[in-house]
C-alpha positions in Angstrom: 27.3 102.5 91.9 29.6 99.7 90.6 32.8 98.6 92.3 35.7 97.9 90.5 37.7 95.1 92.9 40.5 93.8 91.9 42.1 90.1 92.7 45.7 90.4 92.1 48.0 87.2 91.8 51.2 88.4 93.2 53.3 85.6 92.6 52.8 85.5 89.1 52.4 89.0 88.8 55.9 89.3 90.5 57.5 86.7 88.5 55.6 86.5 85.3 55.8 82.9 85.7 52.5 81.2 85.5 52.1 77.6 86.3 48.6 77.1 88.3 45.5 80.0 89.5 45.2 80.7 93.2 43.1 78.9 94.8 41.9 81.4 96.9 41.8 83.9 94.9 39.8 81.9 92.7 37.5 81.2 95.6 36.9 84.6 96.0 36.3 85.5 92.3 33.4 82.6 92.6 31.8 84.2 95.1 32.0 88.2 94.7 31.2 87.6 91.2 27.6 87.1 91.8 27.2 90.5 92.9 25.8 92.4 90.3 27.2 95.7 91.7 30.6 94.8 91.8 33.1 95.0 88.4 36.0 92.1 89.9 38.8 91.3 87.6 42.2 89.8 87.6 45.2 92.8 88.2 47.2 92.2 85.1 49.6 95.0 85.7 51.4 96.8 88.7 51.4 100.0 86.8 49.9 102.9 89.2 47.9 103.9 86.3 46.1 100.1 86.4 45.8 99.7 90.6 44.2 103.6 91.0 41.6 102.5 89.3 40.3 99.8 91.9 37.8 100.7 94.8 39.5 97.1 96.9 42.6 95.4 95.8 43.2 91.8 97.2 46.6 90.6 96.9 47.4 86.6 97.3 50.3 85.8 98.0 51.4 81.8 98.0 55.0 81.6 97.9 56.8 82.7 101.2 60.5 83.4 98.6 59.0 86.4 97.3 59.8 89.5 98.6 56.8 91.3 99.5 54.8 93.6 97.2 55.9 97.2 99.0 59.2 96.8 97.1 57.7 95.9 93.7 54.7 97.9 93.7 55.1 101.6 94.0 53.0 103.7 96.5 51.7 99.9 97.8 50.6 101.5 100.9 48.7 104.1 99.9 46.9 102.0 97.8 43.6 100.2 99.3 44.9 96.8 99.6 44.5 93.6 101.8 46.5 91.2 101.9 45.7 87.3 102.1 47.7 84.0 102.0 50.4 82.0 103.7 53.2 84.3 101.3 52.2 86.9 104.3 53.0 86.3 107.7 49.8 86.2 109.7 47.7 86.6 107.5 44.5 85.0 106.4 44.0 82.4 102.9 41.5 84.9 101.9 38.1 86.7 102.6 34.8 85.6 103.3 36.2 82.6 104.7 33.1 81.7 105.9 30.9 82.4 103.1 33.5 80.6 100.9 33.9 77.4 102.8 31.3 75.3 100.9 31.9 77.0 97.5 34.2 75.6 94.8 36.9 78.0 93.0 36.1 79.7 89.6 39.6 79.9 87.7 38.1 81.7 84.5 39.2 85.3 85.7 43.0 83.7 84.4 41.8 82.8 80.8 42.1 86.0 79.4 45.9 87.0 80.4 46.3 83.4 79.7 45.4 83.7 75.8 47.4 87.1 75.9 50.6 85.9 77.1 50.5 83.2 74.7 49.4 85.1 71.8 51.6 88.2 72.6 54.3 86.4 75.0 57.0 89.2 74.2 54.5 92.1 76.1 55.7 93.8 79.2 53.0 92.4 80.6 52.5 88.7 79.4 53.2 86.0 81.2 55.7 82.9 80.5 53.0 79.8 81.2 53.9 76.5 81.4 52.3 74.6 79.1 53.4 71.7 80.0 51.7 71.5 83.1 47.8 69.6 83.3 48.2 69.7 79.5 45.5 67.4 77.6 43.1 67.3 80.5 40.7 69.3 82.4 41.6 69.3 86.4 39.2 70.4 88.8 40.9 72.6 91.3 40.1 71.3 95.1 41.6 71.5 98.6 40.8 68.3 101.0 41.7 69.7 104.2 41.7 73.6 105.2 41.8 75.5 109.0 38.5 76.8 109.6 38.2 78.4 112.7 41.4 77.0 114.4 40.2 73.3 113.5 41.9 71.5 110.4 38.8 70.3 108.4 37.7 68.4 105.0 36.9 70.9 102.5 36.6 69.9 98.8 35.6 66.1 97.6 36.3 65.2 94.0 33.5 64.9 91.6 35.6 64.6 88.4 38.2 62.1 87.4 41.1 64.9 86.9 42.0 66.8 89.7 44.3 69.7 90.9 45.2 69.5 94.3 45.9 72.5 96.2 47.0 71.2 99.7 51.0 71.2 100.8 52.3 67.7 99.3 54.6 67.7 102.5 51.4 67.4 104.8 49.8 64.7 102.7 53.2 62.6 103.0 53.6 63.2 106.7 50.4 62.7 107.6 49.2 59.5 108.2 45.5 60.5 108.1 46.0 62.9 105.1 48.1 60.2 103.3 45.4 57.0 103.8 42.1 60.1 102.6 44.6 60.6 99.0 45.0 56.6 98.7 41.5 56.2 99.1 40.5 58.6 96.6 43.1 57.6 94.4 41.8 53.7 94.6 38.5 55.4 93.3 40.5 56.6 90.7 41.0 60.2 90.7 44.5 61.3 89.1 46.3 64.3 90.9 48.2 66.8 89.6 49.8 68.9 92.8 49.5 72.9 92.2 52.6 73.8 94.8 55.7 71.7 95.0 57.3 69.1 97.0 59.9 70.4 99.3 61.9 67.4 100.3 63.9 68.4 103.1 60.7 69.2 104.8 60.0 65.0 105.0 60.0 63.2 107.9 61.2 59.7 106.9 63.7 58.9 104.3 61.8 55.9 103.8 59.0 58.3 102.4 61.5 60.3 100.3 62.6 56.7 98.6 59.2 55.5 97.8 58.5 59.4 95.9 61.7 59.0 93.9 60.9 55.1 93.1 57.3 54.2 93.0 54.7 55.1 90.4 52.0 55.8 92.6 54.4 58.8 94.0 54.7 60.2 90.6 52.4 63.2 91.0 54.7 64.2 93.8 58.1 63.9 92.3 56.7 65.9 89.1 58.2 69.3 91.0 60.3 69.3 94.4 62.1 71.9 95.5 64.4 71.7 99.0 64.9 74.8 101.5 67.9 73.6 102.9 70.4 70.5 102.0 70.0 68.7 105.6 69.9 64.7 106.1 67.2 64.5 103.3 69.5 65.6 100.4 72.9 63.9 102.0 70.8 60.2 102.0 69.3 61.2 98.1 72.8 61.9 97.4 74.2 58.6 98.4 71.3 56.9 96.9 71.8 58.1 93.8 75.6 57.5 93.5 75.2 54.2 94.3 71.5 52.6 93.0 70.5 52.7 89.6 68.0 55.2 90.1 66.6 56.7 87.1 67.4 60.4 86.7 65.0 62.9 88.5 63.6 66.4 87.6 65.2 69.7 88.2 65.3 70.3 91.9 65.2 74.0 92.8 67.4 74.6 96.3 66.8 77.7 98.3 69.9 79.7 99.5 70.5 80.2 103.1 70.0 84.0 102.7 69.5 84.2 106.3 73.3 84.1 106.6 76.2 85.6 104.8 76.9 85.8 101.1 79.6 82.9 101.3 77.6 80.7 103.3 75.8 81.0 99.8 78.4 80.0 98.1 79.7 77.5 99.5 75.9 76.2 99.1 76.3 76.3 95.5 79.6 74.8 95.4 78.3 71.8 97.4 75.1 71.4 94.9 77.6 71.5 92.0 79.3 68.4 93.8 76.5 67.1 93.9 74.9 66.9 90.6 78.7 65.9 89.7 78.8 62.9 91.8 75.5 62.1 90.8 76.5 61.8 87.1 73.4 64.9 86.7 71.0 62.2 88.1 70.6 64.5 90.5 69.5 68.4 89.1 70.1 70.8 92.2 69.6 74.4 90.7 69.5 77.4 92.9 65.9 79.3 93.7 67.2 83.4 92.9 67.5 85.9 95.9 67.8 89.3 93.4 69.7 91.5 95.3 71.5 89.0 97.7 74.6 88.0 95.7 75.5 90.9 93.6 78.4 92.2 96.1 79.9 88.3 96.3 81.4 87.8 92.9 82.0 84.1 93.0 78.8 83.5 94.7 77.2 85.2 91.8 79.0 83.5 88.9 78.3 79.6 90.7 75.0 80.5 90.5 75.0 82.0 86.7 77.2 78.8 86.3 74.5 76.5 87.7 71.8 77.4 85.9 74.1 77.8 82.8 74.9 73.9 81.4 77.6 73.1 84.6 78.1 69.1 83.0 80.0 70.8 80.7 83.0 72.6 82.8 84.0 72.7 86.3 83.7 75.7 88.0 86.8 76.6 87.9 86.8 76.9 84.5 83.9 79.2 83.9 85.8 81.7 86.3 88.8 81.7 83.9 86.1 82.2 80.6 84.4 84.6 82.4 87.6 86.5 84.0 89.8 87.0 80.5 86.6 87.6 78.9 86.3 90.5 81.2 90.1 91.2 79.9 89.0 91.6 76.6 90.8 88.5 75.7 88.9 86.8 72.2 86.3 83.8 73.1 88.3 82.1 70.4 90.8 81.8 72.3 89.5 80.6 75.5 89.5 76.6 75.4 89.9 74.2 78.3 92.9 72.2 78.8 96.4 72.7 80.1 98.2 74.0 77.2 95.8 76.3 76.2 95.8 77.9 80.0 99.7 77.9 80.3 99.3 80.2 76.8 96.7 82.4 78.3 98.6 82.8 81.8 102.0 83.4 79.5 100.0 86.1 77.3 98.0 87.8 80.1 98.9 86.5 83.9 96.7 85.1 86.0 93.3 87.5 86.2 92.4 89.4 89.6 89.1 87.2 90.0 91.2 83.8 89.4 93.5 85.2 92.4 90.3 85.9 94.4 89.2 82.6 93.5 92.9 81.1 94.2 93.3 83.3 97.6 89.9 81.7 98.9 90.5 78.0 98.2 94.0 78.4 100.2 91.4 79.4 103.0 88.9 76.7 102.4 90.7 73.7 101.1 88.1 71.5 101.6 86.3 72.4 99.0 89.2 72.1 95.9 87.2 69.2 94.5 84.4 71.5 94.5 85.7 73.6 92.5 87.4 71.4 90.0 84.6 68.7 89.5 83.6 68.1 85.9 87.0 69.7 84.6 89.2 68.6 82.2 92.4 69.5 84.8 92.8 71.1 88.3 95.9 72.5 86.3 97.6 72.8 89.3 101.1 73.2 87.0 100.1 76.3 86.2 98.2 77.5 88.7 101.4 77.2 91.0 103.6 78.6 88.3 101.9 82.0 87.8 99.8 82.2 91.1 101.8 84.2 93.3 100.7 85.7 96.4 102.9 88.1 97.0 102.6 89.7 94.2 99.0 89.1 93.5 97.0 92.3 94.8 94.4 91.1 96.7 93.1 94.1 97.2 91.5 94.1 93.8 87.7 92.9 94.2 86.5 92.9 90.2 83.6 95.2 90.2 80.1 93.9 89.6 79.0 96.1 87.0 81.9 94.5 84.8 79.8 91.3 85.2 77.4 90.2 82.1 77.6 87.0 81.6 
């Protein structure tokens, strides 16, 4: 009797974002594939209808930022599932690790969602690829070093001029070893594209950091970073970009210190719009989203809708008073930067609840004002002092997030 497995992707499944297959999973596909009593396919869909109908689910899981599948997924544990990859804590970069060592991945379970998502790209279901990424060429997907059997090992040599790499960019850079076995191969000319991105505040040298955001040779690296927290890494970047005529780099996505309080979050974001600010947008920090996390901290929420909104155009002060008289039902046509149009608008309508929030916390946290104001037109501080008043201005009044859509 045939088997119907199933190999299920869960970042992209999650995120409908597709960029690069699996490795692993891919691995796997390669090698169960050959067994003619076995029906494996790529999961396409979450739906209970689609998972009841496999004998074995294996869920990859890359990306340690996505929450795990048993809040996506209904009934996930009832379902027979095993779970694989470093997205999972303690868990294993797939099965068969030992019949798979030798083996090479077979990516063509992805071609057929692939050609769906871009045919039908406004399904449920489809996918938004990047098409941008290894366009033109054909990459061979390979891993040089994996843990087999507690030891760190070679693993995959490249036989074709193109290749996608699958190991952590930060270990290749901070690894002496690691980093001399890529300049070889590279000096035999192989190009590199890397499959998971660079996460900058992981690297050990700034030295290392300068010579990715300067030299050619670094390029594959720099193509997408990412930084889990703004420590030394980011502060030197910063200064280096303020002051060197560096050119401008990529979007860098920033991870929000959800592990502590909603305005820890905030203040986050405040500090990456400074940033990209002082930086004259050299410098592209954008916040990585934690759905659920900032929905009960209004202005934590709206910095980040302002963020990834177009920030070079307004400070963030501004947004908050479009956003707050919108939410009065005052007309976008009449919402303008500049001090004469806010003295009419505070004459017409006073000074909005969530400005007085907004007001209330920067008394508390002054050290942030040019924070807040950066890439305005005014810190209108006429006005703000002529109709701000805080005896009179109801703190009390926290604006409710279901009147939030924008």
């Amino acid at each position: 009797m045939v088997k119907n497995i199933g190999l299920m992707d869960y970042d992209v499944l999650r995120t409908k974002y597709y960029v690069a297959p699996n490795y692993d999973l891919s691995l796997v596909y390669n090698y169960l594939k050959q067994d003619k009593n076995l029906n494996v396919r790529l999961i396409s869909s979450p739906s209970p209808a689609n998972l009841e109908q496999y004998d074995k689910i294996y869920v990859f899981k890359q990306s340690q930022f996505i929450p795990h599948p048993s809040g996506f997924i209904k009934d996930y544990y009832k379902l027979p599932i095993e779970e694989y990859g470093p997205g999972f804590i303690d868990k294993p970069l797939r099965p068969f690790l030992m019949e798979t060592r030798d083996m090479l991945p077979d990516c063509s379970c992805y071609n057929n969602m692939i050609l769906f998502s871009l045919d039908k790209p406004m399904n449920k279901i489809a996918w938004k690829v990047d098409t941008k990424f290894a366009v033109g060429k054909e990459y061979q997907p390979i891993r040089l070093y994996e843990t087999f059997e507690g030891e760190e090992l070679k693993k995959d040599y490249p036989t074709t001029k193109y290749c996608l790499l699958y190991d952590d960019p930060v270990e290749i850079l901070n690894n002496k070893e690691k980093w001399e076995y890529y300049q070889e191969l590279r000096n035999k000319k192989h190009k590199f594209l890397f499959a998971h991105t660079l996460d900058i505040s992981q690297l050990n040298d700034t030295n290392i950091l300068e010579q990715v955001i300067t030299k050619s040779r670094y390029a594959a690296f720099r193509r997408r970073m990412i930084a889990t927290k703004l420590n030394d890494n980011i502060n030197w970047l910063v200064k280096r970009m303020m002051g060197e005529k560096y050119r401008k780099l990529g979007m860098i996505l920033v991870k929000l210190p959800t592990d502590s309080t909603p305005e820890t979050c905030f203040e986050t974001l405040l500090l990456m719009n400074y940033y990209n600010h002082k930086t004259g947008f050299k410098l592209n920090l954008r916040p990585m989203w934690d759905k659920g996390y900032l929905e009960d901290y209004d202005l934590a929420l709206l910095a980040f809708r302002y963020l990834v909104g177009k920030p070079q155009y307004m400070s963030y002060y501004e947004y908050v008073f479009n956003i707050s008289y919108l939410r009065k039902g005052v007309q976008k046509e009449l919402i303008h930067t500049g001090e004469d149009r806010y003295e009419y608008i505070f004459s017409q309508y006073g000074m909005s609840p969530l400005l007085k929030v907004l007001e209330k916390w920067l008394k508390n946290h002054p050290q942030f004002e040019e924070h807040i104001f950066i890439g305005g037109s005014s810190n209108y501080d006429k006005q703000r002092r002529k109709y701000y008043d805080e005896g009179r201005s109801g703190f009390n009044i926290k604006p409710s997030v279901d009147n939030i859509s924008s």
